[in-house]
C-alpha positions in Angstrom: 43.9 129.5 87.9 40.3 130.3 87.6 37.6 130.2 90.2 34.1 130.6 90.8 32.8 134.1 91.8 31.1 134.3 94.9 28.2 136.7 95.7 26.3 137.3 98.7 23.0 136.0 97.3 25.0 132.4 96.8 24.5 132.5 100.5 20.6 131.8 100.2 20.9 129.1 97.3 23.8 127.1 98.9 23.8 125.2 101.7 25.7 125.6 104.9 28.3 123.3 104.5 28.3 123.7 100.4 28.9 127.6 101.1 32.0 126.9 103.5 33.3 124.6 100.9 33.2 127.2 98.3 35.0 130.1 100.5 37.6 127.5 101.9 38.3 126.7 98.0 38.5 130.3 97.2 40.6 130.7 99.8 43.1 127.3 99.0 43.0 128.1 95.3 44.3 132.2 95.9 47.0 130.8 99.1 48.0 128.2 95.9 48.2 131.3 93.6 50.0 133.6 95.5 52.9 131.4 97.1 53.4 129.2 93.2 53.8 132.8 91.4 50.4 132.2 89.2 47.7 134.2 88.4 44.4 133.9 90.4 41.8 134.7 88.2 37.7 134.9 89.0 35.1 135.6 86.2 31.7 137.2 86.8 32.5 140.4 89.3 29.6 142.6 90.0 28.2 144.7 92.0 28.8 143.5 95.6 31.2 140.8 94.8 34.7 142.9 95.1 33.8 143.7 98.5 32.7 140.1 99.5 36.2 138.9 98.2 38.0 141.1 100.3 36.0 139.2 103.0 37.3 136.2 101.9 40.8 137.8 101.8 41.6 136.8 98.3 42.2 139.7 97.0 45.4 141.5 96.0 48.2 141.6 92.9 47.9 138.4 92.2 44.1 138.9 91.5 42.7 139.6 88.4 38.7 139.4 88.1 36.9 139.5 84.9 34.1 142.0 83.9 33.9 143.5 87.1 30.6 145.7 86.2 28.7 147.8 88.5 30.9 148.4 90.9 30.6 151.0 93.9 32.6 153.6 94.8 33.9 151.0 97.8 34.5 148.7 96.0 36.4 151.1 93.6 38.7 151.8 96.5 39.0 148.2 97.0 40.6 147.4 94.2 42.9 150.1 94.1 44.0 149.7 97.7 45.1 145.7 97.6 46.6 146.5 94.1 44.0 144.0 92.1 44.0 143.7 88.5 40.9 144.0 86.5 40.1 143.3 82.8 37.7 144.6 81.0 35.8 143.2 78.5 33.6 145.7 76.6 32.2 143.3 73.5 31.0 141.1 76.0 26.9 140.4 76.9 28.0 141.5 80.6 29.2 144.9 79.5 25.9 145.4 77.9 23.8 144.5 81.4 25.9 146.8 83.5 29.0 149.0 82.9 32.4 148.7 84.1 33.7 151.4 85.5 37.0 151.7 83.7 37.9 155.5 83.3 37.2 155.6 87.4 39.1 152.3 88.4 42.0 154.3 86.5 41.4 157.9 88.0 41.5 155.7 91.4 45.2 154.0 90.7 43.6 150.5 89.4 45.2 148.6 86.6 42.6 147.6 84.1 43.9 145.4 80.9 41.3 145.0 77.7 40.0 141.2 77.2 37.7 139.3 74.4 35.9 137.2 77.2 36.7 134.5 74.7 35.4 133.7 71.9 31.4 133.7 71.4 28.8 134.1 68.4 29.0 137.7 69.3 32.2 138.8 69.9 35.8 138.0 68.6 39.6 137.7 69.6 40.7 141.0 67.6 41.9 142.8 70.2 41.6 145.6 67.7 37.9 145.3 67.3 38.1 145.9 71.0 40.2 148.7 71.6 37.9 150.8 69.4 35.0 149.2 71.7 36.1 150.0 74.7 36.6 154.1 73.6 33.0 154.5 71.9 32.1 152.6 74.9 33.0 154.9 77.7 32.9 158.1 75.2 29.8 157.1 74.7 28.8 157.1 78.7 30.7 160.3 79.1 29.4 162.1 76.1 32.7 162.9 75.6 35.1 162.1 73.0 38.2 163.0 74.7 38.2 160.1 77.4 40.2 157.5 77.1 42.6 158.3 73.9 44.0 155.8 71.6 47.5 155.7 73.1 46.3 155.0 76.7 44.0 151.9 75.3 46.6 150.7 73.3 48.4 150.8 76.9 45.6 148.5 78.6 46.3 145.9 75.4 50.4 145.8 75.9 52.0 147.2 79.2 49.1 147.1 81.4 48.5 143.5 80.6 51.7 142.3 80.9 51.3 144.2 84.6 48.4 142.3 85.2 49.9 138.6 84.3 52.7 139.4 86.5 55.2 139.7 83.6 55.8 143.5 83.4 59.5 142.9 83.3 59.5 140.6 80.5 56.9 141.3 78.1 54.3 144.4 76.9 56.8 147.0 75.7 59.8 147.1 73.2 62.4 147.4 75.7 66.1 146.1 76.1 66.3 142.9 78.5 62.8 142.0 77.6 61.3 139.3 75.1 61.4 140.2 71.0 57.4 139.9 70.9 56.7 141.7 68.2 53.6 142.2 65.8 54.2 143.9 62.4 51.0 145.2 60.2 50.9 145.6 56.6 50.6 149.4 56.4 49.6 149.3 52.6 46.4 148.5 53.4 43.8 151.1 51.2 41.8 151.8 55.0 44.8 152.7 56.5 46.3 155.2 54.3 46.8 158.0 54.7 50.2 157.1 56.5 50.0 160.0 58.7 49.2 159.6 62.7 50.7 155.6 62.7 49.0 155.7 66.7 45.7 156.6 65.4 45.1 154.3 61.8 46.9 151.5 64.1 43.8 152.0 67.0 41.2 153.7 65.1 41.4 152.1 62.0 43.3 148.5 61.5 41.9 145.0 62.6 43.2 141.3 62.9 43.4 140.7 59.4 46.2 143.8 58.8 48.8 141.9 60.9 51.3 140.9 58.7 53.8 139.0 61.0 53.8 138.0 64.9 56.9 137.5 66.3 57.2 135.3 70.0 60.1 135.8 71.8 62.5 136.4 69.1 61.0 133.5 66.8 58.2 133.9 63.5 55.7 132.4 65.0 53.3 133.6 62.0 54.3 135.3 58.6 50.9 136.2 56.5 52.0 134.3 52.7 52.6 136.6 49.7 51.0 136.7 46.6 53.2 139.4 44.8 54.9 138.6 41.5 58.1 137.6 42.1 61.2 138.1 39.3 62.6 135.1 37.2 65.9 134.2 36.0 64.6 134.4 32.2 62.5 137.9 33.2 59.3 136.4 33.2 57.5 136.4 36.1 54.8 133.9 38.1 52.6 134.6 40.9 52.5 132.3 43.6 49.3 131.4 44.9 49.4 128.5 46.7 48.8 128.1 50.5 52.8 128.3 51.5 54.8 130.9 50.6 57.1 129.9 47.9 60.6 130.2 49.9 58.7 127.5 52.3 57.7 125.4 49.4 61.2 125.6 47.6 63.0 124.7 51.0 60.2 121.6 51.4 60.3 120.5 47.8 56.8 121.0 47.2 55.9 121.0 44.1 53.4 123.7 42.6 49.9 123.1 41.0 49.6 121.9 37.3 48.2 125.6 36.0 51.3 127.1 37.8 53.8 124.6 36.1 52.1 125.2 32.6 52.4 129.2 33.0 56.2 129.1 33.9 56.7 126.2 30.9 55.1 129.3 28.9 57.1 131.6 30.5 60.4 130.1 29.8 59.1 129.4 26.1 59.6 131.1 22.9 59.2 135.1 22.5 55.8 134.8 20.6 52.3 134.8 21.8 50.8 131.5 22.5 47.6 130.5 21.2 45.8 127.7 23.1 42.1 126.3 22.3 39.7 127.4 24.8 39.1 123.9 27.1 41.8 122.2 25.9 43.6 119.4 27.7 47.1 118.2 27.7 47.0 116.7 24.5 46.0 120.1 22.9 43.4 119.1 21.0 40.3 121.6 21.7 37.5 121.0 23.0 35.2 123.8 21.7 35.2 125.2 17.8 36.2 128.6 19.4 39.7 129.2 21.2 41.1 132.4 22.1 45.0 133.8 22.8 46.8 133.8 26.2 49.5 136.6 26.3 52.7 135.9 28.2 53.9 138.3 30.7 56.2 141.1 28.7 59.9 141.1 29.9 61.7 143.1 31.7 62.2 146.4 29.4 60.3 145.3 26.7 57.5 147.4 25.6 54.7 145.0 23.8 52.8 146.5 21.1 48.9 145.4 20.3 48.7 141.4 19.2 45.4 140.3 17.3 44.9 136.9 16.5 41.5 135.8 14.0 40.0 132.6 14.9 38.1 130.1 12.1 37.2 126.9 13.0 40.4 124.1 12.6 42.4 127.2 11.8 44.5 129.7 13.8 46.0 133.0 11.9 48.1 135.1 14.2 49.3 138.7 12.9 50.9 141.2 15.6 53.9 143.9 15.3 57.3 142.8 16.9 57.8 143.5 19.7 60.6 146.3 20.6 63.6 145.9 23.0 63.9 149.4 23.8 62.5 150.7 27.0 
């Protein structure tokens, strides 16, 4: 449930009876919060606004306020003493006007969870892209590399927001009795070799597109399609390239593009090389004077020697060494 922020300079812009509107509404929405088991959320903290909150007595572990830049020392303590949750949002246009104090919300006992503020023109839902933010960020204010190290931000993505949604005991770690969420990456990828330090490539180095498969609660919810040649019953082999991977598009009866059907047709044909005109349609006949040869895929243990074929116009001549069956 989200809510306005309120600030002490509201006070001179608003009206008297529009101001105690707003607190009582603050105060409805975070009683409605608390006693339905929801998260109260407020976006927009700054400097002044924690401890104007705590006036309004909205505060506490069911809180969790947004950005949260600027803040004092007090209102430091504040958030640590009623248990508040804060997230952090380092790619957004408010961590550029002020700075959030992360590293001394967590020296002080705060939870603080990593967020994308959305989605914007400048700024994305990888939460990768933001855990590598959010350490240049504060290593940056430091000048000092060694604050906040890749295992502890990874910690504000998983188990410290699951603290924060109020769902610590089912969700943000791999643990027995909890929920199968799951997220796999493809560790193949060239920036992520070499496969030393998984903590540090998975941090440091990967982003959204690495994520190979998400699973929710014990169910695929996402499975990235493959594009790898897959074996045939004859030894040939195909590629499939189409939008659904081809299990899915067996199991639905789809059937494959024209090109694809015409490669496995060659496929499954005889053992020579076929010659096809360059531009020709179904019919065959070509529609250019020149053509040129399409090799089949070799089979499995075969070893293909060099093919040449000589092209003259209305005429094909084809000479090329057998091919041998030995491996």
């Amino acid at each position: 449930m989200i809510t306005p922020t309120l600030r002490a300079e509201h006070e001179a812009g608003l009206s008297a009876s529009d101001l105690a509107d707003a607190r009582a509404q603050g105060r409805r929405m975070s009683d409605f919060a608390r006693e339905a088991g929801l998260v109260f959320t407020q976006d927009g903290h700054t400097r002044g606004s924690v401890a104007y909150a705590r006036e309004l007595g909205i505060l506490g572990p069911h809180a969790l306020l947004s950005h949260s830049t600027a803040l004092t020392d007090e209102e430091i303590a504040i958030v640590a003493d009623t248990g508040t949750h804060i997230v952090h949002n380092p790619s957004a246009v408010a961590s550029i006007l002020a700075r959030c104090p992360v590293t001394e919300l967590l020296e002080a006992g705060a939870n603080v969870c990593l967020g994308s503020d959305a989605t914007a023109p400048d700024r994305s839902g990888d939460m990768f892209r933001h855990m590598q933010q959010c350490m240049h960020y504060h290593r940056t204010f430091h000048h000092d590399p060694s604050w906040l190290p890749p295992g502890r931000v990874l910690e504000m993505c998983t188990v410290d927001a699951a603290r924060a949604l109020g769902m610590a005991d089912e969700i943000g770690s791999l643990e027995v009795g909890k929920k199968a969420d799951v997220v796999l990456l493809d560790w193949r990828r060239p920036h992520l070799y070499p496969a030393n330090m998984p903590l540090f490539r998975l941090v440091y180095f990967a982003n959204g597109n690495d994520v190979d498969t998400v699973i929710v609660d014990g169910r695929i919810a996402l499975r990235r399609c493959s594009t790898r040649r897959r074996p045939r019953r004859n030894g040939c082999s195909t590629t499939a390239a189409s939008g659904l991977c081809w299990r899915r598009r067996r199991a639905s009866g789809a059937r494959c593009a024209p090109w694809i059907r015409s490669r496995r047709a060659a496929c499954r044909g005889s053992r020579r090389t076929e010659l096809r005109p360059q531009g020709a349609g179904r019919s065959g006949t070509p529609s250019r004077a020149t053509m040129r040869p399409r090799f089949r895929t070799r089979r499995f243990g075969e070893r293909l020697t060099t093919a040449s074929a000589s092209v003259s116009p209305g005429r094909i001549s084809r000479s090329a060494a057998q091919p041998s069956a030995s491996p």
